[in-house]
Kinemage of the C-alpha trace (Angstrom):
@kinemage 1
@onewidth
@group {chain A} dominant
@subgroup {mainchain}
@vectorlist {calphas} color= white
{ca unk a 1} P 110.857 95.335 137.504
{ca unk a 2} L 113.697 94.473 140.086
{ca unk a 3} L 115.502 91.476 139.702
{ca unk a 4} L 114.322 88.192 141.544
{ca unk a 5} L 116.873 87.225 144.705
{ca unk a 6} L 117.061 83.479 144.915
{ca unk a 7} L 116.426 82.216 148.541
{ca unk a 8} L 118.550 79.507 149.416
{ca unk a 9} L 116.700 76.385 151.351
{ca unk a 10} L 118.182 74.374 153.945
{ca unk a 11} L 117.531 70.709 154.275
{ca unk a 12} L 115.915 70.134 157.762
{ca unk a 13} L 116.628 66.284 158.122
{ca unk a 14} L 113.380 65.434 157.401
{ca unk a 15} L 112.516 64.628 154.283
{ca unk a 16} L 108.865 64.547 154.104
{ca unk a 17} L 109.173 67.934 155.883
{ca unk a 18} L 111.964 69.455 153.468
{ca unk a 19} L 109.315 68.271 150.683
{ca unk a 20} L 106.253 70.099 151.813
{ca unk a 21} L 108.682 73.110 152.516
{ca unk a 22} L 110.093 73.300 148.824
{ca unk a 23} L 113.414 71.867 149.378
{ca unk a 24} L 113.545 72.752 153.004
{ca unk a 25} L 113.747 76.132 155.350
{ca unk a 26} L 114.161 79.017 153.767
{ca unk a 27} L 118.171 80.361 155.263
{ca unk a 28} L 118.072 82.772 157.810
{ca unk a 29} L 114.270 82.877 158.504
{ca unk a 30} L 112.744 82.581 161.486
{ca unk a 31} L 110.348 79.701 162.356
{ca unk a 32} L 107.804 78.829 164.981
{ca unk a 33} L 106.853 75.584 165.489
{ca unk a 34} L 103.305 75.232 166.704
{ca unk a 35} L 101.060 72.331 167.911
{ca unk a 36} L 99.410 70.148 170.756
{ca unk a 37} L 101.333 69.294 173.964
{ca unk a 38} L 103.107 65.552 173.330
{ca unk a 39} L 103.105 66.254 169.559
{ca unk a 40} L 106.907 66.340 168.706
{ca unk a 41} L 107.752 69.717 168.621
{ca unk a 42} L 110.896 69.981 170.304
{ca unk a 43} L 111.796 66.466 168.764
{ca unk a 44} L 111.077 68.299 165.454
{ca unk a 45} L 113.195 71.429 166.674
{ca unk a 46} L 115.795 69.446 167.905
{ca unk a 47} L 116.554 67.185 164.292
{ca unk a 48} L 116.252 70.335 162.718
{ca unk a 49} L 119.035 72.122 164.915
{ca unk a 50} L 121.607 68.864 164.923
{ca unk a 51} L 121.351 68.923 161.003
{ca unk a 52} L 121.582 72.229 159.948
{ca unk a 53} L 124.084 73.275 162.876
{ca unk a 54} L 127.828 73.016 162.746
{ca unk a 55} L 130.916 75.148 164.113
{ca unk a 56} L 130.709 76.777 160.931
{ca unk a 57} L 126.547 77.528 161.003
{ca unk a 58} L 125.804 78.334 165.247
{ca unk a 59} L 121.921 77.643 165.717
{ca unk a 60} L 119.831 79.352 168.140
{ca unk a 61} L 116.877 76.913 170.487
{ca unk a 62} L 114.666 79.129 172.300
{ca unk a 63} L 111.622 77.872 173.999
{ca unk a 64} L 108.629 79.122 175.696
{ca unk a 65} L 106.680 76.883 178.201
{ca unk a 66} L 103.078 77.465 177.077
{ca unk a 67} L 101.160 74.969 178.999
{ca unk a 68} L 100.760 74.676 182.898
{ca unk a 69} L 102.813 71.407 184.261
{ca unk a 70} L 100.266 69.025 185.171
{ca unk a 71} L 100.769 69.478 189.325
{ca unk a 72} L 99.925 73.341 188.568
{ca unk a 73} L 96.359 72.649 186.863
{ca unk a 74} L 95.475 70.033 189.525
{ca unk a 75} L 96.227 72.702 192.121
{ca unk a 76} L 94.389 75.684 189.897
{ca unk a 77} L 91.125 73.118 189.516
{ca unk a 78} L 91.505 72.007 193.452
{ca unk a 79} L 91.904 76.221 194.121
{ca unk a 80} L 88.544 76.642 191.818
{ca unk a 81} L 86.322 73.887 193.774
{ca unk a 82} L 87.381 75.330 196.909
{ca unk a 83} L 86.180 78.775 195.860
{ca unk a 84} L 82.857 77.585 194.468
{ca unk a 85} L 81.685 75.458 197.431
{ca unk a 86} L 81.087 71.845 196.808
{ca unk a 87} L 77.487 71.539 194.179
{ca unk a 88} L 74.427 70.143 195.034
C-alpha cells in the first residue's frame, strides 16, 4: 500500500470557515466559491486572498459575472412584454 502524503492546510482568516474545512484550505487546490447574489462571496474571496497572500505566496482572483446587472433584466423583461403584446 503506498505511503499516505500529508496535505498541508492553509488558514483562510476565518475561523469558523478554517473549522468546517479541517484546519483550513487544502495548499494549492483550487476552489470555487458558490452562492446567491449579495451573499458575501467576493467578501469571502477577498479575506481569504489578503490572508493567505504575501510577496512570498502570489494569489490568483478570478471572477466570472454570472448574473445579469439589474438595468439588463429590466430591459430583457421590457423586450419580452413588447414581444407578447400587452394580456387581456
Amino acid at each position: 500500500m503506498p505511503d499516505k502524503v500529508a496535505i498541508r492546510r492553509l488558514r483562510t482568516g476565518v475561523p469558523g470557515l478554517d473549522e468546517i474545512l479541517g484546519g483550513g484550505l487544502p495548499e494549492f487546490s483550487f476552489n470555487l466559491i458558490a452562492g446567491a447574489p449579495g451573499a458575501g462571496k467576493t467578501t469571502l474571496a477577498q479575506q481569504i486572498m489578503f490572508t493567505l497572500s504575501g510577496p512570498d505566496r502570489p494569489a490568483l482572483y478570478i471572477t466570472v459575472a454570472g448574473e445579469p446587472p439589474p438595468q439588463d433584466a429590466a430591459v430583457s423583461a421590457a423586450v419580452h412584454l413588447f414581444r407578447s403584446g400587452p394580456r387581456e
